[in-house]
C-alpha positions in Angstrom: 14.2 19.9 9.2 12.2 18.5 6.3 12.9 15.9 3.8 13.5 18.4 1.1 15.7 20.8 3.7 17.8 17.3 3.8 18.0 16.6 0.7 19.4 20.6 -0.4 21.9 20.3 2.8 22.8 17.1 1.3 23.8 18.6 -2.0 25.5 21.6 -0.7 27.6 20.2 2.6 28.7 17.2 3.8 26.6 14.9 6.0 26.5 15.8 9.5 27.6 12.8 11.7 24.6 11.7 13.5 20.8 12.4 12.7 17.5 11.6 14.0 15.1 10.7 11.1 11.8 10.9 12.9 8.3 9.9 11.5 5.9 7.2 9.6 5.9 8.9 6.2 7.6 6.0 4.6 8.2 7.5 1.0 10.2 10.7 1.4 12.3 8.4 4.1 13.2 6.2 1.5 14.5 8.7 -0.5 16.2 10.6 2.3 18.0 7.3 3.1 18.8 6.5 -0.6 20.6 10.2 -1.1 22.2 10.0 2.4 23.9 6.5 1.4 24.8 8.4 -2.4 26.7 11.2 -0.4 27.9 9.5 2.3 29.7 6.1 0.6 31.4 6.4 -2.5 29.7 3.1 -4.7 32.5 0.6 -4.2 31.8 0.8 -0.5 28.4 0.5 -0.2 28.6 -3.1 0.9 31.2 -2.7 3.1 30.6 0.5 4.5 26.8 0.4 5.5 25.9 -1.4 8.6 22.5 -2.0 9.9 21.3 -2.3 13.7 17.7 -3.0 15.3 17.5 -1.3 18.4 14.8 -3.9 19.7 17.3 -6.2 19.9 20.8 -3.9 20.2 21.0 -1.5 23.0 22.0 2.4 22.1 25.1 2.1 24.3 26.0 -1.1 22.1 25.4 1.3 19.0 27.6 3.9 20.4 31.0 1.5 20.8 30.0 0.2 16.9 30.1 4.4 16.5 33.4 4.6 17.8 35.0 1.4 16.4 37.5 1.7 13.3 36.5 -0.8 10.4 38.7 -2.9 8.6 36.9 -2.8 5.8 35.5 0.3 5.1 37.6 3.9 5.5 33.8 5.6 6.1 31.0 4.5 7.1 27.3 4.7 7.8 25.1 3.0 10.7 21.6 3.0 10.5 19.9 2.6 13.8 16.2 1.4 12.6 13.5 1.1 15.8 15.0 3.9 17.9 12.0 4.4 19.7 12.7 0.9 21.6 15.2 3.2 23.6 12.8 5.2 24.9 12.3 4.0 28.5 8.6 2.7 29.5 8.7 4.8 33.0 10.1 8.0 34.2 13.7 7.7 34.6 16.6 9.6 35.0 19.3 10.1 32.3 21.9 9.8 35.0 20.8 6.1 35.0 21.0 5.6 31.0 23.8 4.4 30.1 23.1 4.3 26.4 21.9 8.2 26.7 25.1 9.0 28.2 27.0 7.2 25.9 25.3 9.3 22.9 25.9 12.5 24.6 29.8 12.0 24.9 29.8 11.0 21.8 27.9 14.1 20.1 30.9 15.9 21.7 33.6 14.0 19.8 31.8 12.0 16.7 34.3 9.6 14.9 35.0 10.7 11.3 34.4 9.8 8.6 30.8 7.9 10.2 27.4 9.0 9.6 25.4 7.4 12.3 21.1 7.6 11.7 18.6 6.6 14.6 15.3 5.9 12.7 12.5 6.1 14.7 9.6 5.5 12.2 7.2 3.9 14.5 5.1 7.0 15.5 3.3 9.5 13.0 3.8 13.4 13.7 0.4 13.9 14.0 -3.4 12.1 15.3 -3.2 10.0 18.7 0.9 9.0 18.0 1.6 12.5 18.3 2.7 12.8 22.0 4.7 9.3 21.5 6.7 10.8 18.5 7.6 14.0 20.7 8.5 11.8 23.8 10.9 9.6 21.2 12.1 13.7 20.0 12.1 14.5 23.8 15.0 11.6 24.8 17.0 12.4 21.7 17.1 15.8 22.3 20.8 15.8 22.7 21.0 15.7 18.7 20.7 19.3 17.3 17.6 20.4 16.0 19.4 20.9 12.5 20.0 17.3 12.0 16.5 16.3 13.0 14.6 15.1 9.9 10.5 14.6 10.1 8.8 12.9 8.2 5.0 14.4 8.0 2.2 12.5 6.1 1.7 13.7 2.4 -0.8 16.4 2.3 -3.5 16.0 -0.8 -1.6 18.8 -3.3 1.5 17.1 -2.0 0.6 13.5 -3.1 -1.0 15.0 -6.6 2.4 16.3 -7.6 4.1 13.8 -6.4 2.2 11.4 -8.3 1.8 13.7 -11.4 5.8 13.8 -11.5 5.7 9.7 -11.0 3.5 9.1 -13.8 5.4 11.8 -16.0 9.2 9.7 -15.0 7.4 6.7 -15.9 5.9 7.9 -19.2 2.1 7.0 -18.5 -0.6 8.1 -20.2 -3.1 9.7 -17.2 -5.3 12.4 -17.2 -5.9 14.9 -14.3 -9.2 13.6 -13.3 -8.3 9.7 -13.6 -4.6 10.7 -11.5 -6.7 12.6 -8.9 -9.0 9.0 -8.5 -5.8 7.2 -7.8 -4.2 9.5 -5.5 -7.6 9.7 -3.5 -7.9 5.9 -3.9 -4.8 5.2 -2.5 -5.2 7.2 0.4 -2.4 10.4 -0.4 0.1 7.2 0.4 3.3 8.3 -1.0 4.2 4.9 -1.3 0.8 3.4 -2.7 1.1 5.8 -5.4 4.2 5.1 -6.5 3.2 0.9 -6.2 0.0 1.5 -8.0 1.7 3.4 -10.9 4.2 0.9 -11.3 1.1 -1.8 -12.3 -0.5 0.6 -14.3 2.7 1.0 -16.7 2.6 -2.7 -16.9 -1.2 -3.1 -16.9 -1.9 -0.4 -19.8 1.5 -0.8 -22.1 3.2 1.5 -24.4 1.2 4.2 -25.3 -3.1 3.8 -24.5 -4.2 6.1 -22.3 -4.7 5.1 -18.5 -8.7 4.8 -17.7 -11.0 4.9 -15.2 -11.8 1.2 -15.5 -8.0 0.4 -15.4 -7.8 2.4 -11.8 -11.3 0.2 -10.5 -9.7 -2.6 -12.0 -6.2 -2.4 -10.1 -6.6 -0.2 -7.3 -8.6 -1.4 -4.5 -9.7 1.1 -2.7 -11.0 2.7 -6.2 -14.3 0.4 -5.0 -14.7 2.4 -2.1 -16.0 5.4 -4.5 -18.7 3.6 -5.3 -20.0 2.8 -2.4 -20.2 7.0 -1.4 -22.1 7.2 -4.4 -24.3 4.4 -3.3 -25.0 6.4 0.0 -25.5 9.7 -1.9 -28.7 8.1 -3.9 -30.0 7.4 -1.1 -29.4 10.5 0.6 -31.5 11.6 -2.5 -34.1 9.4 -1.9 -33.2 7.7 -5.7 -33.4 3.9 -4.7 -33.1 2.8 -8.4 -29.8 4.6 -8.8 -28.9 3.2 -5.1 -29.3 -0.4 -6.7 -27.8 0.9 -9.9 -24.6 1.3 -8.0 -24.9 -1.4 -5.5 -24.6 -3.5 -9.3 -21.8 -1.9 -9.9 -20.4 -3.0 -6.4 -21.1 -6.4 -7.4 -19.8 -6.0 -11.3 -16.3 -4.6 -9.6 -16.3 -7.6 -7.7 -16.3 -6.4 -3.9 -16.8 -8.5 -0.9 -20.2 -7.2 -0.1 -19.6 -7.9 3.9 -16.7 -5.4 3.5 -18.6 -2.6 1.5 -21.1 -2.9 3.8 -18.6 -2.1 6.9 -17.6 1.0 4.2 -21.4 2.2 4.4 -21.6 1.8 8.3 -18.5 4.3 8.4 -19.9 6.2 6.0 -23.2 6.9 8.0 -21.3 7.0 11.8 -19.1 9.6 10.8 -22.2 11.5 9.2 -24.2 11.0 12.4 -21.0 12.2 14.5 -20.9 15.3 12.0 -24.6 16.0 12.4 -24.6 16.0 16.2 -21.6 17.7 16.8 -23.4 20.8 14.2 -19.9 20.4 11.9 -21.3 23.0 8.5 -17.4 23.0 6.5 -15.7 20.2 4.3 -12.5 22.4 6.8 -14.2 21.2 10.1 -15.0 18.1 9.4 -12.0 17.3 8.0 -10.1 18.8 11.3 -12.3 17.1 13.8 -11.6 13.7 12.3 -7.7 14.3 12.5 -7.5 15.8 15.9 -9.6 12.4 16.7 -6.8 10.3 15.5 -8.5 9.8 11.7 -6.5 10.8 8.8 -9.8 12.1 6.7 -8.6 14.1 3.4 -10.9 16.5 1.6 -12.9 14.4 -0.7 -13.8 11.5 1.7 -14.7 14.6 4.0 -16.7 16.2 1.7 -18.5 12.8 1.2 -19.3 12.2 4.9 -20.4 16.3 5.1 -22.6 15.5 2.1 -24.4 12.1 3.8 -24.7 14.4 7.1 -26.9 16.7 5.0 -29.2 14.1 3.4 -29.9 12.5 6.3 -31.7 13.6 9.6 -30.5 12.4 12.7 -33.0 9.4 13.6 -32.6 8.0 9.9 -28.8 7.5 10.3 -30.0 6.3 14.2 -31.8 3.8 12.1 -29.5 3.0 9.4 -27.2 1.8 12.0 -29.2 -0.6 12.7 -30.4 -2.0 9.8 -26.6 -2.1 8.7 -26.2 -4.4 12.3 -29.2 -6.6 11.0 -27.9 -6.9 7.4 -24.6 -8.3 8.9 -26.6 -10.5 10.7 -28.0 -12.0 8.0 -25.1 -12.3 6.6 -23.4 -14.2 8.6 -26.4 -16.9 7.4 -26.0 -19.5 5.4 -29.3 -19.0 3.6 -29.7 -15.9 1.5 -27.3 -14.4 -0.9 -24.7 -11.6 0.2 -26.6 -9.4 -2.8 -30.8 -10.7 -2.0 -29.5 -9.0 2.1 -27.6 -5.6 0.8 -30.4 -5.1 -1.2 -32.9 -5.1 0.8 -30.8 -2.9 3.2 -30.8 -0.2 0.2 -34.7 -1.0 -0.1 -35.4 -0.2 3.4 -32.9 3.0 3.6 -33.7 4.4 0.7 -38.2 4.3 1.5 -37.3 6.0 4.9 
């Protein structure tokens, strides 16, 4: 089941009394727990009612008795199990000899009513190299029904624009398509950046002006990064004087130039990765990198597809190294962070 499955169920039926909410995505979770609490707990029990575990430090079977025990505060109840993944055992072991798994089944046969009880397990993503971890943690709590499993997938890009086009609408700011697209993108589709990075661009911006692109550089960190693609492009061009053009505008935004320097060696890695494994689409590039483990989105794909193709192999051979002796120097004492990085884009940009 997905969040929004959940959140429909939730509005039609009655919780069900025990789910698995299973996944990174920290956003839609948040709502998911927020409505559950709504439906399950009138308002005056809320305090009462709720009770909070940490399964690194409370065993399942523990859990399971708390379950089954009557409050005398509360008439209903709901127990959130956060870190369910620490129940998981390390080795292969038998569920004859878990206690705690034992304990959950009997009590999926005879739940105690009026309790809602949630394992979270929100260590794993669904997908990239935590993928096999998050089914093994699906795999041992198997003895929940499918239909009260809830995932919790990454945003996907058109996901994360509407998302954030129906953020900035609740929140009455002033964006236009092209500035909200830059602070999805900058904030890396994170559900949870977006809505973090909205919230200081209310404040930052005021009743009424207009959101800019300057005001998303000036707040939004990762905003920099864009630069420094378009850095790599001129040279990609062979243009050094727009190359230093925007390696001043690195400066003028105020990044660490060690740090956008380790953006242009990823930059060119991935290119060289994309030039000698022959990738042609913005569609493979983008799914090599995630079935790598790499959660690459369209635009910074496109980018890495489009430094692949201005470059021949041996120059981004070569501009790995000069990217290894401009942190060198960096690490001296003697020249300036801008006198090495320029020289860098010198040297790059005449090869």
């Amino acid at each position: 089941m997905l969040p929004g499955d959940f959140v429909r169920a939730l509005a039609s039926a009655p919780p069900e009394p025990v789910y698995l909410f299973l996944g990174a995505e920290p956003y839609r979770r948040k709502v998911c727990r927020a409505k559950l609490i709504e439906r399950a707990l009138p308002e005056a029990e809320r305090a009462s009612g709720l009770t909070r575990h940490d399964m690194d430090s409370v065993p399942l079977a523990e859990i399971i008795d708390d379950a089954r025990s009557l409050s005398l505060f509360s008439p209903r109840r709901v127990i959130w199990a956060a870190s369910a993944e620490a129940a998981v055992p390390r080795g292969r072991t038998a569920k004859t000899d878990d206690p705690g798994l034992a304990a959950l089944e009997d009590y999926l046969r005879s739940p105690s009513p009026s309790v809602v009880l949630v394992f979270e397990a929100a260590r794993y993503a669904l997908e990239g190299e935590d993928k096999k971890k998050a089914e093994r943690v699906r795999k041992y709590y198997s003895a929940i029904p499918e239909a009260q499993v809830v995932e919790f997938p990454p945003y996907k890009p058109h996901e994360a624009q509407r998302l954030a086009q129906e953020l900035a609408r609740r929140a009455g700011l002033k964006i236009g398509r092209t500035e909200l697209t830059t602070l999805v993108e900058a904030a890396g589709y994170d559900a949870l950046r977006i809505e973090l990075e909205i919230e200081k661009l209310v404040l930052y911006a005021g009743p009424g002006r207009e959101v800019t692109a300057e005001d998303i550089a000036s707040l939004v960190p990762a905003a920099k990064v864009s630069t420094v693609f378009e850095l790599v492009e001129a040279l990609g061009r062979g243009d050094r004087r727009a190359a230093l053009e925007m390696l001043d505008s690195v400066v003028r935004e105020g990044a660490y130039l060690p740090l956008a320097l380790s953006f242009l060696e990823t930059q060119i890695r991935r290119a060289l990765v994309v030039k000698e494994m022959r990738l042609r689409t913005v569609k493979q590039v983008e799914s090599f990198f995630r079935d790598a483990g790499a959660r690459i989105w369209y635009r910074p794909a496109e980018q890495i597809l489009k430094t692949a193709q201005s470059f021949g192999a041996e120059q981004l051979k070569a501009a790995v190294a000069q990217i290894h002796e401009a942190d060198r120097l960096l690490r001296d004492a003697n020249p300036g962070d801008r006198t090495v990085v320029e020289h860098f884009v010198l040297r790059l940009g005449k090869d």
